[in-house]
N, C-alpha and C positions, 0 to 999 in steps of 0.2 A: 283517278286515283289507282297505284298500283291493286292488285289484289294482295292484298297479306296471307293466303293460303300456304298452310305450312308445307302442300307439296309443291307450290311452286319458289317458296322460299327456302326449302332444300334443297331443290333441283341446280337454281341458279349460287347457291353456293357451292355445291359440287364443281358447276362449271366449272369457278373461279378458281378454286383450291386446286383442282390438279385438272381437268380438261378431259376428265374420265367420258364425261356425256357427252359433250355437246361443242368444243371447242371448234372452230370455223376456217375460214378457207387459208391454211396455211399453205405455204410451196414450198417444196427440198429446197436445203440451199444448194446453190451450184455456182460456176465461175460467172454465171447472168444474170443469177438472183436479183444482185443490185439494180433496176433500171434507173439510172438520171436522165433528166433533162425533161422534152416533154412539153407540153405546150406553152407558147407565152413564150419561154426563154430569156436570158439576161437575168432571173433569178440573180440580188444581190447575195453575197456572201457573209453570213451576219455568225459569229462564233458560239458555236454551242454551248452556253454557259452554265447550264444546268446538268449535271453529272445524277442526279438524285442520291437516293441514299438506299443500298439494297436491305429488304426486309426480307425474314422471314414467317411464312403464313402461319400463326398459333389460334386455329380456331379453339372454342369453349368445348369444354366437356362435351356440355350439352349441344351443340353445332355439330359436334364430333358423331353424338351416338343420333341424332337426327339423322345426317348421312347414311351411317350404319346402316338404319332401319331402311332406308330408300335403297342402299346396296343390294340389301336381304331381297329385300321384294323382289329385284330383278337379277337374282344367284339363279332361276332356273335358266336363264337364258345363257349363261356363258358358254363361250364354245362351239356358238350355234353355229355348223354348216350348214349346207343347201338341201341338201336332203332330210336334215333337221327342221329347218325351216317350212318347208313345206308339209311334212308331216304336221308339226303347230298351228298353217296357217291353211288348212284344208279347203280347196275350192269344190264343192259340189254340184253338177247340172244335170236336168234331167234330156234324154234322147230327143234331137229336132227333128220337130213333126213335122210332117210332107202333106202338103196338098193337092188338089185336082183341080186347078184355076177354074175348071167347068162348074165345080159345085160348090164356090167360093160366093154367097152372095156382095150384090156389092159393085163386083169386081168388074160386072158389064158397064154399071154407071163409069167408073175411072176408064173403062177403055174407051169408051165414046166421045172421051174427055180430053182437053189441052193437056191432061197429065196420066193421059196412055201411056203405059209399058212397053219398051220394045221386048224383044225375044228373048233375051239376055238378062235381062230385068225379070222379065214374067217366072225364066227359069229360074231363079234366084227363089223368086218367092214362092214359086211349089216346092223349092227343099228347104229352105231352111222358113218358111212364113213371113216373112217380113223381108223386105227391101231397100236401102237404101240408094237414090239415085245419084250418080253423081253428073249425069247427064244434064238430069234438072235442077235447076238453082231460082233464086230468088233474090234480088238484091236485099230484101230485108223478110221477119216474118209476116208482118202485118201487110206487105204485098204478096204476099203466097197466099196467106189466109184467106185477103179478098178475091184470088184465082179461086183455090175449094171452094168459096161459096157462091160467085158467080157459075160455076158448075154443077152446083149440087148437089156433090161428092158430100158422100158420110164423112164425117168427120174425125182426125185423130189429134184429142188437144195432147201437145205433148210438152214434156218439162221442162224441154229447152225454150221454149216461148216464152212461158213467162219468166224465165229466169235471165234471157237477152233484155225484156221488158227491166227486171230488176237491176239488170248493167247499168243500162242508157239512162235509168231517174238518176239514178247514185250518182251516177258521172255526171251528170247533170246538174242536180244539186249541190254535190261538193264545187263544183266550176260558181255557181250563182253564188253560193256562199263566199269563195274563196275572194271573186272578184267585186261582191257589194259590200263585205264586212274587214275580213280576216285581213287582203293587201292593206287597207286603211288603218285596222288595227297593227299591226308588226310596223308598219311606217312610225305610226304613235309612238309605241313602245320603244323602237331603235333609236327612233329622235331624240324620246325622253331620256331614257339611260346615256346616251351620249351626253346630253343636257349636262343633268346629276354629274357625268366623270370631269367635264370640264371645270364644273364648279367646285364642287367636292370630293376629291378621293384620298380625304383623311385618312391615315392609320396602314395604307397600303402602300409597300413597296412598289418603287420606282417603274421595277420589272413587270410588275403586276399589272400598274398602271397601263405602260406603255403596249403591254400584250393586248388589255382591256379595248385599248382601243385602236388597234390594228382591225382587232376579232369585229369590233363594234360597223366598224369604219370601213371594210370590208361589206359584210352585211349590207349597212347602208347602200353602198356602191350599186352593189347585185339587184339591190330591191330597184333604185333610179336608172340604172341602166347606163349610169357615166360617174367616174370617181369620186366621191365625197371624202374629202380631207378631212386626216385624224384632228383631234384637239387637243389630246394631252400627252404629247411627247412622243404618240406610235412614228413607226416608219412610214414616212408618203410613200417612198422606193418599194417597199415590203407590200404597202395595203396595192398598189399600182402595180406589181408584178403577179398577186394573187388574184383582183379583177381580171387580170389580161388572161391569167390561166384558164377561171372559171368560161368566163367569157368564152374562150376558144377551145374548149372540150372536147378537146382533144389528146387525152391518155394520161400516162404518170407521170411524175417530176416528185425531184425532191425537193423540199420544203422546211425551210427552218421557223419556228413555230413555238414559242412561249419559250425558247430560249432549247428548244431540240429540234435536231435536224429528224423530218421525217422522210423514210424511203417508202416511193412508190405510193404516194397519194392520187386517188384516182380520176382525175378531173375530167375523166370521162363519164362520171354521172351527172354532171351538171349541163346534160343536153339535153333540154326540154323536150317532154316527149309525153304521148296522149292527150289528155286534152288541153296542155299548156302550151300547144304549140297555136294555138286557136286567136290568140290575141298576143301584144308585146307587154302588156300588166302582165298573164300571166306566165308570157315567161320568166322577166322579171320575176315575180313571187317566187317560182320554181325553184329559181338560182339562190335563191336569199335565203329560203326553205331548206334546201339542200345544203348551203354551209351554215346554217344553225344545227341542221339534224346530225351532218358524219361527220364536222369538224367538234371534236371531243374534247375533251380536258381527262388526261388519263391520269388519275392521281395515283395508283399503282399500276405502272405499267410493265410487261412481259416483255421480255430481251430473247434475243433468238437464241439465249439456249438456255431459256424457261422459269431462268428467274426474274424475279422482279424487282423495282427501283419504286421509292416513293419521291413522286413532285411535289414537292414544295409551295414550288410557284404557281403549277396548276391547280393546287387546293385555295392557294390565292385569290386567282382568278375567280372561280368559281363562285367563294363566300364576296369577292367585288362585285363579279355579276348580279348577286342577290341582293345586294347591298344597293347598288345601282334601281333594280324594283321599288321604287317605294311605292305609297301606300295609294298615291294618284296613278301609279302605273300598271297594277299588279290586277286591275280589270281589263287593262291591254291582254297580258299577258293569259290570262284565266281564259277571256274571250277565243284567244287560239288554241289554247291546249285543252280546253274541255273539246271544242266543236271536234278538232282533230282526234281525240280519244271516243269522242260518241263514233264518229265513223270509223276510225281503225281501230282503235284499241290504246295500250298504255306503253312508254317508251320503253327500251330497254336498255335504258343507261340511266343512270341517278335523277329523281326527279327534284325541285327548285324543292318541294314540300320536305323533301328526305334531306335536304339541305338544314334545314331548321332544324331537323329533328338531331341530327350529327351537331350541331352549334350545343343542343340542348345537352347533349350529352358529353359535350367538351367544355361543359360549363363558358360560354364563350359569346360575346354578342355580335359583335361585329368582326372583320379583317383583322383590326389591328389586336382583338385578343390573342389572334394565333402566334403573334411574335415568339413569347416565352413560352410556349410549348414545346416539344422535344418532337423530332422527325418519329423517333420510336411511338411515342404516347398517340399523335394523330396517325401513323399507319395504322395501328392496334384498335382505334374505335372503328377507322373505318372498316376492317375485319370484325369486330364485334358487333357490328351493326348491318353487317352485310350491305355494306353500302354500293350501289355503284356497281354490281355484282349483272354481267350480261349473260344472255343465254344464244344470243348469234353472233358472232365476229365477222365485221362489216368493213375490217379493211386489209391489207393486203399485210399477212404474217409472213417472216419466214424465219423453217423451223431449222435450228442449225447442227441436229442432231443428236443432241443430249442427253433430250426426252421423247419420249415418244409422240404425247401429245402436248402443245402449249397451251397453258391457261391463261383464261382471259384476262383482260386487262381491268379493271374499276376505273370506270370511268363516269361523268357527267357529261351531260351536254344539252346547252339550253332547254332547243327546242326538239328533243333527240328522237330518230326515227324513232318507229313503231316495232315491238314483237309481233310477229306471226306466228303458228306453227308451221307453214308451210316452209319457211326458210329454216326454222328451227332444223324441221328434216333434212333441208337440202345439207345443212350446216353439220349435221350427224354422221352422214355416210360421204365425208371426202377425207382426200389425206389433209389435215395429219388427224383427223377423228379415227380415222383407221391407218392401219400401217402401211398399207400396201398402197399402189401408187392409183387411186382413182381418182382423178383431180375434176372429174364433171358428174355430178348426179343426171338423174333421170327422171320428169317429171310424172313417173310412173311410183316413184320413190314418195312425192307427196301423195299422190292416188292412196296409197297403201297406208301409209302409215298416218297423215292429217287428215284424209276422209275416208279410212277405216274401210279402204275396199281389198281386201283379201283376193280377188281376182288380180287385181295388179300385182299383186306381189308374184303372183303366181309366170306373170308376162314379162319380168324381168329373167327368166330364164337362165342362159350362161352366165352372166354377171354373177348370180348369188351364186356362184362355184368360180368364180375367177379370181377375187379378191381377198386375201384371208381379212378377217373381223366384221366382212358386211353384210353375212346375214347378223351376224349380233347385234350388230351395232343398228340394224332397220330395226330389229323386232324391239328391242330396246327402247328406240325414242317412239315405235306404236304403242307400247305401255304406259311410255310417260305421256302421250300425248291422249290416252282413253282415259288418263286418271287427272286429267284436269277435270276442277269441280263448277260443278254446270253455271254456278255464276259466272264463269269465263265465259261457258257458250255465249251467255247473254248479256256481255259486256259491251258490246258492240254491236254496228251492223255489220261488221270484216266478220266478226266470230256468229252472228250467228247466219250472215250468207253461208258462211261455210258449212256452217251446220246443217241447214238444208240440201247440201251436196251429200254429207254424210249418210241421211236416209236414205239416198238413192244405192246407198251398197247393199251387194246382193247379202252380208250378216245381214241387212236388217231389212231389205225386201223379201227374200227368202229365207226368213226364220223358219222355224220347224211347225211351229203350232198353226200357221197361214199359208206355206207355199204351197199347198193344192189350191187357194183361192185367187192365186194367179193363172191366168189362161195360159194354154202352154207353149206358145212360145216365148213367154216370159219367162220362163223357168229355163229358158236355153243358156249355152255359156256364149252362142253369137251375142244373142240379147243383151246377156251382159256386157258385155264389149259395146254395146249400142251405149248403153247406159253411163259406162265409162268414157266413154267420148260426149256425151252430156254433159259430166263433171271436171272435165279440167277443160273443156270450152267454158264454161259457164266461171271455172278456177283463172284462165288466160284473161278473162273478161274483170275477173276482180281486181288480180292483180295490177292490171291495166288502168283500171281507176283510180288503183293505191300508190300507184308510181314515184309519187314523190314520199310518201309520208310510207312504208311499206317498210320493215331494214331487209334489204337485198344480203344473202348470204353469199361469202364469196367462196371455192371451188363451183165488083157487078151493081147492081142495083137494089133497094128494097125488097123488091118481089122475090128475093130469089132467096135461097133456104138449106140448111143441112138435114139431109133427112134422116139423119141418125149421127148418133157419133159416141166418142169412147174417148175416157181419158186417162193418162198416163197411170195406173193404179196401186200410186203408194199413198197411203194415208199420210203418213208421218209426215213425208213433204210436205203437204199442203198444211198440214200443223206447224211445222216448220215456217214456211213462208209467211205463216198466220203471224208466227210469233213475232219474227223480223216486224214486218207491220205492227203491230202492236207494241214492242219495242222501242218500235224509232217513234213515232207518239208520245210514249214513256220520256227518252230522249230530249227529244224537243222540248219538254216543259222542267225538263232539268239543266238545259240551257240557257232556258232566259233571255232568249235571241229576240223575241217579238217587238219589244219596243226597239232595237236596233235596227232590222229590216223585216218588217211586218208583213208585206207582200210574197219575200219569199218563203215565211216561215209557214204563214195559210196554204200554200201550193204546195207545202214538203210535207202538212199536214193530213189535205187531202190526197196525197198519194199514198201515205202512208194508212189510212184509211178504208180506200182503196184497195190495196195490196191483201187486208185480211178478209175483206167480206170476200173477195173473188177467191182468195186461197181458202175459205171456208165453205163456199160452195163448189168449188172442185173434190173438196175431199168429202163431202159429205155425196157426189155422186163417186168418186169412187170405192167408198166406204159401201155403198150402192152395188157396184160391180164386183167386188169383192165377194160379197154374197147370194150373188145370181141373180142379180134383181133385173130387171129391165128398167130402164131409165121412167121415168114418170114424167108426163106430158108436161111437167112445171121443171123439170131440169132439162129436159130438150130446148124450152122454152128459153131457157137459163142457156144454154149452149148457142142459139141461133142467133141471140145478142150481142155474141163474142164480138163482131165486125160488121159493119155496113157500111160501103163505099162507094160512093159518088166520083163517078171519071169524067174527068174533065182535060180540057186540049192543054194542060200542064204535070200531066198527070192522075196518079193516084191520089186522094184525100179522103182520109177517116173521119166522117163524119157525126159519128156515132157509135155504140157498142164498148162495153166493158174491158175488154183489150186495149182501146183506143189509151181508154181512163186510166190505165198504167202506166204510162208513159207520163214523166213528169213535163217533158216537153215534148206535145206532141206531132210538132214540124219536123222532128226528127225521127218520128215513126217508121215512115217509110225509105227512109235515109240506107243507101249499101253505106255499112261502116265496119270494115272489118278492123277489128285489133289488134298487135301487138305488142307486148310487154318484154323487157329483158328481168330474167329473175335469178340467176343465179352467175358469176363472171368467177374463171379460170386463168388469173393475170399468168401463168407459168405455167410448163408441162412437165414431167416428169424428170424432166434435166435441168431443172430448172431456167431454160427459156424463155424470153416473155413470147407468148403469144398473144393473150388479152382475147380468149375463147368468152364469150359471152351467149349464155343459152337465153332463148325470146321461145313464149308460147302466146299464139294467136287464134286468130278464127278468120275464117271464108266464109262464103257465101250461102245460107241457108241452102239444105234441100229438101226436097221429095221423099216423103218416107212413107212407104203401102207396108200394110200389116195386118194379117189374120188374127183376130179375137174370135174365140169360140166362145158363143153368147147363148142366151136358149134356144132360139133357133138356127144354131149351127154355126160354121163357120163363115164370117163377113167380114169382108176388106174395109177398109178403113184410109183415106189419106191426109198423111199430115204432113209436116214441116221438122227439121233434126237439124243440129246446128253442126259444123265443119272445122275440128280441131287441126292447129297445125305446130309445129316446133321447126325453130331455127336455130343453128349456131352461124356466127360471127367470128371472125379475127381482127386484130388490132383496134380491140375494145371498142369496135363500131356497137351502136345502138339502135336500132331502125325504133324508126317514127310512124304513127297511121298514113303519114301520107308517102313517105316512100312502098312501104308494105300495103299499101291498097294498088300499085303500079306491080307489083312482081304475085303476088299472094295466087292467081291465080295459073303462077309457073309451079308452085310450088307442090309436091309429093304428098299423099297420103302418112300417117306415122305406117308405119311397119305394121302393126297390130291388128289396125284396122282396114286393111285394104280388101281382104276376103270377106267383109259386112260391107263395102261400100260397090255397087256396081259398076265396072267402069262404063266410063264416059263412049265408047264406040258405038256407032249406032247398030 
């Protein structure tokens, strides 16, 4: 269910009315703008018959002074340059402490050890305390882990462990669910509304009909993997040219579509990617997913120079498609769109429920009462209603100059991606969100403003002085996105993964009333930077599971023991983590999935089970360390359990130990799996060129990370494991897949940021 919160139901009418916030990846026009053609090819030629009817936007009074009020709030920011910005967005650290490797306890165990420092490393770590190796890797954590404890090495539990652990269940259980319930269901559902259109599509225009089941019949296709023929008058030619397109995913093409020719539709997202490339179901699903989620029905749609058209026929469509739901179908349909909003969150394009509520308010029951309505009277509810009203723009605008910025279009769609905040931002700070020509964010951009780390903002450097409006326009959507109200955080497991990224910023690890109870080279700005490479590995890793459903914005043995050890020391996280567990618990029994597949819903129970007692005995020993305490023989105890492994002439095998029990599947524990995601795509560059720039963040290979904690007895090394952020861009709307990206990942550069915290690799 959307949330009805009045600020994010101002927010997204703002969007819509003039494009002030949030408006998404538009491109200059230019003599290229237009791309045609594109994959599949032979596209038949069907005449654009739908002209619509242009409106204009008369929000309510009261719509009106609601904006207002949301204006007000964010009037101190206008104007904001770089020097501005930084002054508001103040990063603070304290001087990094230096050591004497000689009187570093600790430090002798690791040198005696498989994960000895060379020289270059050691120096590392008497200036700045802590090290990362880039020397040393690990194809996953849970075979690193079992190195430290085959060694004996103190231990450093750190927060990318378990939050790789929290990737691999997700990904794991969204994949069991997707491919035991949800393909089955959507198969239901499509078959049956086809059923229903063949039989009966009383009361709806011809065109209607005929769109109904191209849309229908398509889908179908995508889901089977080979043509499924219309039944009620759609185009074979049309549903056969769209399969071939999706199918072969290979870039833009224009598109004519409910009676409008569309430019530059991306059929470069429909190349399955993460873990739909794993079986051909779910590719299949991927594809069939993906044109229920970005193929839209825009019933006020934006013109490239910013005004808008009301469709007719796509308002048709849409109360068909609902109409088509009946009352044997509509547990199909619930079945996939709750499960998919438990994991990501809630669409951001009109939902089937908001569908009713518009009928209700049009006095209206079915299609055919829309006849004798007036094109004026149904634009005008759907603006009084804020219907249909988006906050990301998921496909390829262009702006033709007129206005500064274009507003979104209203639109439905079935089964329509997910909002994020993370694209939200990407979607904030590009042209035409701002004036000036930055057509690719930086995923330093979400760091700052979706998990409220102020040290990134600070690393984006020359940019916040190269672009005019973008420091405005960051510090902007960081406001709107800190004044979402906390039922969001925990609306989800996307919202509140992320939310445990958020604690890890140095506002909320180094608040003012606790940051002397952090040891000090926690309190560093490297540290920081350690931390922030935690969070958008851990961010590359979400988004990589949300891939399909996500809206992409466009510009040793027993005997052996830890004799000490230290964990990552923010409280809030492991509160955090608690909650997600607890949560997805919550979740699960407001699903109602058990009697449908009951074996995997027990497995998704005890992980999530799981996931809070372990994230409540981490925090309650760091809540420990915070205070000087020394660990107590029952959380040591609690520590040494982490891992136990048994090697065998196949390998590594987790036998045992509470890390193990994280993993929802745990054959894949010890699995190298690196990641990448594409999250943000630049179809045009500032001349408007297609280039089809597409930005991917990923992850490598676990490493080595030694770190001094000053404890009561002084200073002692520590070794753990830190995960390996990475970013890509692309040209001609290429998409990498984990398995191409697991063959090149380890050609691949450090970010810029981080390369003076990472040691290098030379011996």
């Amino acid at each position: 269910m959307r949330l009805q919160t009045t600020f994010l139901r101002v927010t997204s009418l703002l969007l819509s009315l003039s494009g002030a916030l949030g408006c998404g990846n538009s491109v200059p026009a230019g003599t290229n703008g237009a791309t045609t053609g594109g994959a599949g090819g032979g596209a038949p030629t069907i005449q654009q018959n739908d002209p619509g009817s242009p409106v204009e936007l008369t929000p309510s009074a009261e719509q009106l002074a609601e904006v207002q009020h949301l204006e007000q709030s964010l009037a101190g920011l206008s104007g904001l340059d770089a020097a501005a910005f930084a002054k508001r967005f103040p990063t603070s650290f304290e001087a990094t402490p230096s050591y004497d490797p000689a009187n570093v306890q600790g430090l002798e165990k690791i040198q005696a050890s498989t994960a000895k420092l060379n020289d270059a490393e050691l120096a590392q770590l008497s200036q700045t305390g802590f090290v990362i190796s880039q020397r040393q890797q690990f194809p996953s954590f849970a075979s690193g882990y079992a190195s430290i404890y085959a060694d004996h090495l103190p231990l450093y539990v750190s927060a990318d462990s378990l939050l790789n652990a929290i990737h691999k269940s997700y990904d794991d259980m969204l994949a069991a669910l997707e491919s035991t319930l949800l393909t089955q269901e959507l198969d239901g559902l499509l078959a049956g509304m086809q059923q229903n259109l063949a039989a009966n599509a009383s009361g709806a225009s011809a065109d209607a009909v005929a769109d109904s089941d191209v849309f229908l019949a398509v889908a179908r296709s995508l889901l089977a993997g080979q043509r499924v023929a219309p039944v009620a008058g759609g185009s074979a030619q049309l549903v056969q040219s769209l399969f071939d397109k999706a199918q072969a995913h290979s870039g833009v093409a224009d598109v004519t579509l409910f009676g409008v020719t569309r430019k530059n539709e991306d059929f470069s997202q429909f190349e399955p990617r993460g873990h739909y490339t794993d079986s051909p179901q779910l590719s299949a699903y991927f594809r069939a997913m993906m044109w229920l989620g970005r193929i839209d029905l825009r019933l006020l749609e934006t013109q490239e120079d910013g005004s808008q058209v009301f469709r007719r026929r796509q308002l048709e469509v849409a109360f068909l498609l609902r109409q088509l739901i009946d009352d044997n179908l509509r547990p199909h349909f619930d079945r996939i769109d709750r499960s998919i909003a438990a994991f990501v969150g809630e669409p951001d394009y009109m939902l089937l429920s908001e569908l009713d509520r518009l009928a209700s308010d049009l006095g209206v029951g079915s299609v055919a009462d829309l006849a004798p309505l007036s094109d004026e009277r149904l634009a005008q509810a759907i603006i009084d209603g804020n219907y249909g009203a988006q906050r990301i723009s998921s496909h390829i605008m262009i702006n033709g100059g007129a206005v500064a910025t274009l507003p979104l279009s209203r639109s439905f769609a079935l089964l329509g991606q997910r909002y994020t905040v993370d694209s939200h931002v990407f979607s904030n700070v590009v042209y035409d969100r701002i004036t000036s020509l930055r057509m690719m964010p930086n995923p330093l951009d979400a760091a700052f403003a979706a998990m409220q780390n102020d040290q990134a903002g600070s690393l984006l450097g020359k940019d916040l002085g190269r672009y005019d409006g973008y420091p405005e326009a960051l510090a902007r959507t960081r406001q709107m996105v800190d004044e979402h109200p906390p039922e969001f955080w925990s609306g989800s497991l996307y919202t509140l993964w992320l939310d445990s990224l958020r604690q890890l910023s140095p506002s909320v690890t180094s608040a003012a009333d606790d940051a002397q109870t952090l040891f000090p080279v926690a309190r560093t700005e490297a540290w920081g930077r350690r931390l922030l490479n935690t969070q958008l590995a851990s961010w590359a890793e979400l988004r990589h599971d949300t891939i399909l459903y996500a809206k992409q914005s466009y510009t040793g043995g027993p005997s052996c023991e830890f004799p000490d050890a230290y964990v990552d020391p923010y409280p809030s996280f492991y509160r955090a983590l608690s909650a997600y567990g607890a949560h997805g618990l919550e979740l699960l029994d407001a699903l109602e999935l058990g009697s449908a597949v009951p074996q995997v819903v027990a497995t998704m129970r005890d992980h999530f089970t799981q996931v809070s007692f372990v994230a409540d005995a981490l925090g309650g020993i760091a809540e420990n360390q915070r205070a000087g305490a020394d660990l107590t023989p029952e959380m040591l105890a609690f520590l040494n359990e982490a891992v136990v492994v048994q090697r065998e002439c196949g390998g590594d095998f987790l036998t045992s130990g509470w890390y193990k029990k994280l993993f929802w599947n745990i054959s894949k524990a010890t699995e190298f799996d690196p990641t990448i995601a594409d999250v943000h795509t630049e179809p045009m560059d500032e001349a408007g060129n297609t280039v089809g720039r597409v930005l991917h963040v990923g992850t490598a290979a676990p490493r080595v990370m030694v770190v001094v904690a000053d404890t009561c007895g002084g200073p002692r090394a520590y070794a753990g494991l830190v995960s390996a952020y990475r970013e890509k861009v692309t040209e001609n709307f290429e998409r990498l897949t984990d398995e191409g990206w697991k063959d090149v990942v380890g050609k691949e550069p450090e970010v810029p940021w981080l390369k003076d915290v990472v040691a290098p690799a030379a011996p």
